[in-house]
C-alpha positions in Angstrom: 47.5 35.7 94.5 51.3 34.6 94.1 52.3 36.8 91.5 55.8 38.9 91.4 57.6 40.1 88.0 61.1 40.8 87.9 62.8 42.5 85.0 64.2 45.8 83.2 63.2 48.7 80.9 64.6 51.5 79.2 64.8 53.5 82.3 66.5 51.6 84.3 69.0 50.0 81.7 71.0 51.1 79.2 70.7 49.7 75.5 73.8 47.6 75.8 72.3 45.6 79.1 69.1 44.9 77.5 70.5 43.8 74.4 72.6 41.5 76.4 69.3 40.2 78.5 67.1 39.9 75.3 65.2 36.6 75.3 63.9 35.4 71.9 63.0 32.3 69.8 64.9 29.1 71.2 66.5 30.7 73.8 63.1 32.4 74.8 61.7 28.7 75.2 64.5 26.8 77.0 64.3 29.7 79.7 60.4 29.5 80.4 60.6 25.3 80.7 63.3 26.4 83.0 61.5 28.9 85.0 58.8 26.6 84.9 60.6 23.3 86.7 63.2 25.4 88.8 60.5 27.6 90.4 57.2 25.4 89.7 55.4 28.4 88.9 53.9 29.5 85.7 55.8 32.0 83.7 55.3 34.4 81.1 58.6 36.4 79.5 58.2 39.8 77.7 61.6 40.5 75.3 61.0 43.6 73.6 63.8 46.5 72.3 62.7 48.8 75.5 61.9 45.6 78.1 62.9 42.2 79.7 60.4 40.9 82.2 59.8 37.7 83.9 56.6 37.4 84.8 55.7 34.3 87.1 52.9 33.1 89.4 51.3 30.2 91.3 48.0 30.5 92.3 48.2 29.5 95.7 51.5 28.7 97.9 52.7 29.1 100.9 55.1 31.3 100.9 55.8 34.1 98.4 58.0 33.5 95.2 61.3 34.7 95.8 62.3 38.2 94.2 66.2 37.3 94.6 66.3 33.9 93.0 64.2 35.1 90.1 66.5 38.5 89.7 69.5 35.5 90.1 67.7 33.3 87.5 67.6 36.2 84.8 71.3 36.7 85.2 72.4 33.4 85.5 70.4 32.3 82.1 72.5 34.9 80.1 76.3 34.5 81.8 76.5 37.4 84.0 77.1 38.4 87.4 74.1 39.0 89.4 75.6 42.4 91.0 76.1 43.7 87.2 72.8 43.7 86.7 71.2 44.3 90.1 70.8 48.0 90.4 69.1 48.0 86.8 66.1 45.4 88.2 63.0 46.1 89.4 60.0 44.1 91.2 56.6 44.5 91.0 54.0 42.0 93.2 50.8 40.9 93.8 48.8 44.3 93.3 51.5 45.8 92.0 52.7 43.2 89.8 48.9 43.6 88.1 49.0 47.4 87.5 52.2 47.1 86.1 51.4 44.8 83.2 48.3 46.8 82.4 50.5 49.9 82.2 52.6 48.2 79.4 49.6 46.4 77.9 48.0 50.1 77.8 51.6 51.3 76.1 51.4 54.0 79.2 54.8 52.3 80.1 56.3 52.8 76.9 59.2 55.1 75.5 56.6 56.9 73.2 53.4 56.7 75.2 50.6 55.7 73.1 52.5 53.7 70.7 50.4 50.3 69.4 53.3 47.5 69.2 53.3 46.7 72.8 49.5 45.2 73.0 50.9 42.4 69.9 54.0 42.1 72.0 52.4 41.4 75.3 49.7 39.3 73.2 52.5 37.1 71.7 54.4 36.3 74.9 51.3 35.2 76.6 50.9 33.1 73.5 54.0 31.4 73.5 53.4 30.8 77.0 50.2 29.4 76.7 51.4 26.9 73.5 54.1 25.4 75.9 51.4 24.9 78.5 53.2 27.0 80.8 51.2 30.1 81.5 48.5 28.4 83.9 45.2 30.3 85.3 46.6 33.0 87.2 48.6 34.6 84.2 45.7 33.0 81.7 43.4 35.3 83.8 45.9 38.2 84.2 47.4 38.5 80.4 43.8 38.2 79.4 42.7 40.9 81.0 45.5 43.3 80.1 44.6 42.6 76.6 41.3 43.7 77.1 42.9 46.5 79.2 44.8 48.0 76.5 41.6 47.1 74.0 40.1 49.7 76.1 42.6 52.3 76.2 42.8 52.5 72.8 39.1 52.6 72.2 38.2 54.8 74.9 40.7 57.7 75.0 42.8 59.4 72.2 46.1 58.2 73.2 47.0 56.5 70.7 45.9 59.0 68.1 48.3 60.3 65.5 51.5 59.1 64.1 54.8 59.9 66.0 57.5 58.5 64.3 59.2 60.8 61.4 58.6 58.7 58.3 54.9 57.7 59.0 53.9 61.5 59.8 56.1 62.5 56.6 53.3 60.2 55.1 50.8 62.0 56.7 52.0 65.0 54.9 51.9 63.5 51.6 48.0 62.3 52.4 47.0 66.1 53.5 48.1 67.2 49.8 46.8 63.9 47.5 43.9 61.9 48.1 44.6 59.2 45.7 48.2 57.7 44.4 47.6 55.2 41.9 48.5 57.5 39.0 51.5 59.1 40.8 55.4 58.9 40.8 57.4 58.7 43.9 61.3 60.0 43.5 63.9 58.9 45.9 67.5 60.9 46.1 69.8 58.9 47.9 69.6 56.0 50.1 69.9 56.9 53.9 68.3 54.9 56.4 65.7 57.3 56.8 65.2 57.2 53.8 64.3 53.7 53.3 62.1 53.4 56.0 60.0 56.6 55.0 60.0 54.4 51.3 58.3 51.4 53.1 55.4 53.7 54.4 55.1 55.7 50.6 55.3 51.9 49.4 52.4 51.4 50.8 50.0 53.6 49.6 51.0 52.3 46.3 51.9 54.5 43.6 51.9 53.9 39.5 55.9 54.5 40.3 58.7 54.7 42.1 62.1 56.1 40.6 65.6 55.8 42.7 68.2 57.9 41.9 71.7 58.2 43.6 75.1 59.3 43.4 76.1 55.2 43.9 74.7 53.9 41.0 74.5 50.1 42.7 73.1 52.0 45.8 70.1 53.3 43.5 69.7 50.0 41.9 69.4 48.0 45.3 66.8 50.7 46.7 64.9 50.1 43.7 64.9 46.6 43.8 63.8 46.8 47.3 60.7 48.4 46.1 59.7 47.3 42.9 61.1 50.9 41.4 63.7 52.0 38.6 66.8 53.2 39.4 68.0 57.1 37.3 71.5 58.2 36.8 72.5 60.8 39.1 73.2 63.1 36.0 69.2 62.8 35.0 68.0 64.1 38.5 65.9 67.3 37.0 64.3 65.3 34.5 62.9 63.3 37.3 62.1 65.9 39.3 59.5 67.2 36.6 58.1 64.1 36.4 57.7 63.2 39.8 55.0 63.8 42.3 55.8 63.1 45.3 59.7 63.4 46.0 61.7 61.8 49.0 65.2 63.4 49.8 67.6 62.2 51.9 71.2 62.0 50.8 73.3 63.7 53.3 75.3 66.0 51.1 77.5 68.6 53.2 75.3 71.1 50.9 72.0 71.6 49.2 71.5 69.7 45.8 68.8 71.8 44.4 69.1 75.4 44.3 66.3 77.4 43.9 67.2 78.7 40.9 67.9 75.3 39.7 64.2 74.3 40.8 62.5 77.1 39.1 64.2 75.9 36.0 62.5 72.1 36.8 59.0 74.0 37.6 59.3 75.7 33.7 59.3 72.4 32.6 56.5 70.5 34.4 53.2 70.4 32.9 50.9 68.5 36.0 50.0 69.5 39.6 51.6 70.0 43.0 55.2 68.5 43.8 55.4 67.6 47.6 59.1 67.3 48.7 60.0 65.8 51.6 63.5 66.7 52.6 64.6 64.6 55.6 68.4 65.2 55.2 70.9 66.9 57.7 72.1 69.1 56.0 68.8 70.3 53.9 69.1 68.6 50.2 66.4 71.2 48.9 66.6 75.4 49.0 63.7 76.0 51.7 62.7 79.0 49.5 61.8 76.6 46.9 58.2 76.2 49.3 55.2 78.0 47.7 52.3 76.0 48.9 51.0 75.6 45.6 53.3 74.4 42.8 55.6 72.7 45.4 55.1 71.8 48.8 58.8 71.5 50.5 58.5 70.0 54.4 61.9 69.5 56.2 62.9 67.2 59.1 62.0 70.0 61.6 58.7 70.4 60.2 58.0 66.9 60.9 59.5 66.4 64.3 57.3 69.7 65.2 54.1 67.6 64.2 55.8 64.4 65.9 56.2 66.7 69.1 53.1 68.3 68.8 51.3 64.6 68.5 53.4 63.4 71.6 51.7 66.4 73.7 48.4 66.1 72.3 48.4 61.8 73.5 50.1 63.3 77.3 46.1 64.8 77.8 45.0 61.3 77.4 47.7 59.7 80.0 45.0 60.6 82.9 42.2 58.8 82.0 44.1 56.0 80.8 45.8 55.7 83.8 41.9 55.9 85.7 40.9 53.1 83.3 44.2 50.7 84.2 43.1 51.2 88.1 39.9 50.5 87.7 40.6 47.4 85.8 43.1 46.4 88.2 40.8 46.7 91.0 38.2 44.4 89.3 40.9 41.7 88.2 41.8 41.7 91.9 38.5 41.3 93.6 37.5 38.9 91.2 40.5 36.7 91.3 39.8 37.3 95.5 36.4 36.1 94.8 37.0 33.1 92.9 40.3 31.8 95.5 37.7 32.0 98.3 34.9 30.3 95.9 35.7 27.5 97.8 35.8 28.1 101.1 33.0 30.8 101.0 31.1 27.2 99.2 32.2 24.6 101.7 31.4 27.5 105.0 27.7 28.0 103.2 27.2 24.3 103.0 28.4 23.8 106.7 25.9 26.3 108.2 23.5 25.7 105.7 23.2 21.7 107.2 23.2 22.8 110.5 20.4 25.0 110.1 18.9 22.7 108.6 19.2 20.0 111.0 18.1 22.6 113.9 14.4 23.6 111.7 13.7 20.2 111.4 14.2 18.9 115.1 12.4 22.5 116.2 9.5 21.7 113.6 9.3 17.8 114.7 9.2 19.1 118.9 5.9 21.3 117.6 4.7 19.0 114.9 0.9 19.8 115.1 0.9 22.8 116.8 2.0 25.0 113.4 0.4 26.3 110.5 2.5 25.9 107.1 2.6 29.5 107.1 4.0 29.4 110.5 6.3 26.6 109.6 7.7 29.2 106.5 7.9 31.3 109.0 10.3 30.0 111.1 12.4 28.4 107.9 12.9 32.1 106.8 13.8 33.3 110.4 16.6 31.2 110.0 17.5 31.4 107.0 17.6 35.0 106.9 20.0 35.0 110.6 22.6 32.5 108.8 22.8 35.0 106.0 23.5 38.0 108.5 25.7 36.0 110.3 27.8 34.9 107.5 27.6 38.0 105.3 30.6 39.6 108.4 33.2 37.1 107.3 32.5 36.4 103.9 32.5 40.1 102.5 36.1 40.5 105.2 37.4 37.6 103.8 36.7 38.6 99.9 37.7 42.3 100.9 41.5 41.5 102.5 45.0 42.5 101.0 46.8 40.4 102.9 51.1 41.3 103.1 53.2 38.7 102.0 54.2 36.2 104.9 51.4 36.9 107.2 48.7 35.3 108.2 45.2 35.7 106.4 41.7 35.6 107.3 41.5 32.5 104.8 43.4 30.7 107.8 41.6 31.7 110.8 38.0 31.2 109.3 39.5 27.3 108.5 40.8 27.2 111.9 37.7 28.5 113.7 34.9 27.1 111.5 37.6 23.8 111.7 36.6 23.8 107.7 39.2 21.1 106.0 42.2 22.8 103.5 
């Protein structure tokens, strides 16, 4: 196998290289027809926020592809000198190459370990690879397999289980208190960032309504746009609050909003169930003595990073065997893709002994024609057969079973040269 990556992550490179390395859409096309003619090799690239890797591969040559001019390649595409961005490459090849791209497949390479983008990432590079007909069979084999790598991982180990980022275990919150949301009203106070991505996840469960309020009127109207909702004056916040269900706070006042005498004047007035508050602001929007774990349910933005934490720990007991499933895996790909480059040869050295045993039974058999029983004749046939196959099974299972280093000779060569088999 020919097979070397080159590329960065977010350990070796800051945010502002990889930005600056990114690869994506028409860009991200021009540079794999280019990899593809400069190098004649196939090529997959992976962009992604956290990585940029070249993946390339031939599936036999010569001599090894070149780590320098592919490392060279990456910074010449985007303008840059090759010694800025040196010290932030790596290399992986051959063996290596393979358990590295299961790692990421498997997410075990990933900023949060576990996480399930990566295995659509890796999925659509290959794709766009394959569409422009340049991903050929040894990264059609390869980028396969890693799919079905990180199938596995998934399925078979927990560590991918729970929800790490801060808005879809805030969700999770919500979920432990109602089981259905189709007659419920979501609040939103303010319009932080946070904020509006912890709305897209309480979007989804779809509740009956969503009600935006902020101290930016046009802030509160956009939000709610953004979400089919109804924007409140700022000055009607209680009223809200007794109506609502489910409440999402994040407004970034220098103080809290809701006092808890305030609140207990809002709890007087409602007439239905539990309020769950989520209060993701820094500083708190809500009085944390306002929690009673009945009438209202108050979770802050350390309660949730404490679940996200305690999630994070729990998928670290499954890095192990995930890790024992991507070297097992690895090991497979590899003998089988040794197995089917020496197809082949191991064919055409079968067929050569295979006619010359063949030629010796039948001038043996023809020198005692007469003289044997069939049974004898079988006999003898076997005899043969079964020495060919001892003698044979010595190289073969060698020659299936090498690692050869890069630049030296191979076992593939001498049994060519000594068997005089033709390339």
């Amino acid at each position: 196998m020919n097979l070397l990556v080159a590329g960065c992550n977010f350990r070796t490179a800051p945010i502002e290289l990889r930005e600056r390395l990114a690869l994506e859409g028409a860009r991200l096309t021009a540079a794999l027809a280019e990899l593809n003619a400069r190098f004649g090799c196939e090529a997959v690239i992976l962009s992604t926020c956290n990585r940029v890797e070249l993946y390339v591969a031939r599936p036999a040559a010569p001599a090894a592809l070149d780590a320098g001019l592919l490392s060279e390649f990456l910074a010449q595409w985007h303008g840059l000198k090759f010694e800025d961005i040196q010290g932030s490459l790596y290399h992986h090849r051959d063996r290596d190459a393979v358990l590295h791209l299961f790692r990421v497949a498997g997410s075990l390479d990933s900023l949060i370990v576990g996480e399930g983008q990566i295995a659509g990432q890796v999925k659509r590079a290959y794709e766009g690879a394959a569409e422009q007909a340049i991903a050929g069979p040894v990264l059609h084999a390869l980028f396969q397999q890693a799919l079905a790598v990180a199938k596995r991982v998934r399925t078979e180990t927990g560590i991918a289980h729970g929800h790490v980022s801060v808005s879809s275990v805030a969700v999770d919150f919500v979920r432990q208190v109602f089981d259905h949301f189709d007659d419920k009203t979501v609040l939103v106070i303010g319009a932080g960032k946070m904020g509006e991505l912890t709305l897209k996840h309480l979007h989804a469960l779809r509740p009956k309504k969503i009600v935006v309020t902020n101290r930016s009127a046009d802030k509160a109207a956009e939000l709610a746009r953004s979400c089919g909702g109804q924007a409140l004056g700022w000055e009607r916040l209680d009223d809200a609050l007794v109506e609502a269900d489910i409440v999402l706070s994040t407004t970034g006042a220098p103080e809290p909003i809701m006092s808890r005498r305030r609140f207990n004047d809002v709890l007087a007035r409602r007439t239905h169930g539990t309020i769950v508050i989520l209060d993701i602001a820094v500083p708190r929007d809500f009085d944390p003595r306002i929690h009673d774990g009945d009438r209202a349910c108050l979770f802050n933005i350390d309660d949730l990073t404490r679940i996200r934490e305690q999630t994070l720990a729990d998928r670290k007991k499954h890095v192990a065997p995930a890790e024992a499933i991507v070297a097992e895996e690895a090991a497979r790909f590899l003998a089988d893709w040794e197995r089917r480059r020496h197809g082949p040869v191991i064919a055409q050295l079968t067929r050569e002994f295979e006619a010359r045993r063949q030629a010796i039974v039948k001038q043996l058999l023809g020198k005692l024609n007469g003289k044997l029983t069939e049974a004898d004749q079988a006999y003898i046939e076997g005899a043969f057969r079964l020495l060919q196959n001892q003698f044979l099974h010595g190289p073969i299972s060698a020659l299936t079973q090498e690692r050869p280093e890069p630049g030296g000779h191979t076992l593939l060569e001498a049994l060519r040269k000594l068997f005089r088999l033709e390339e």
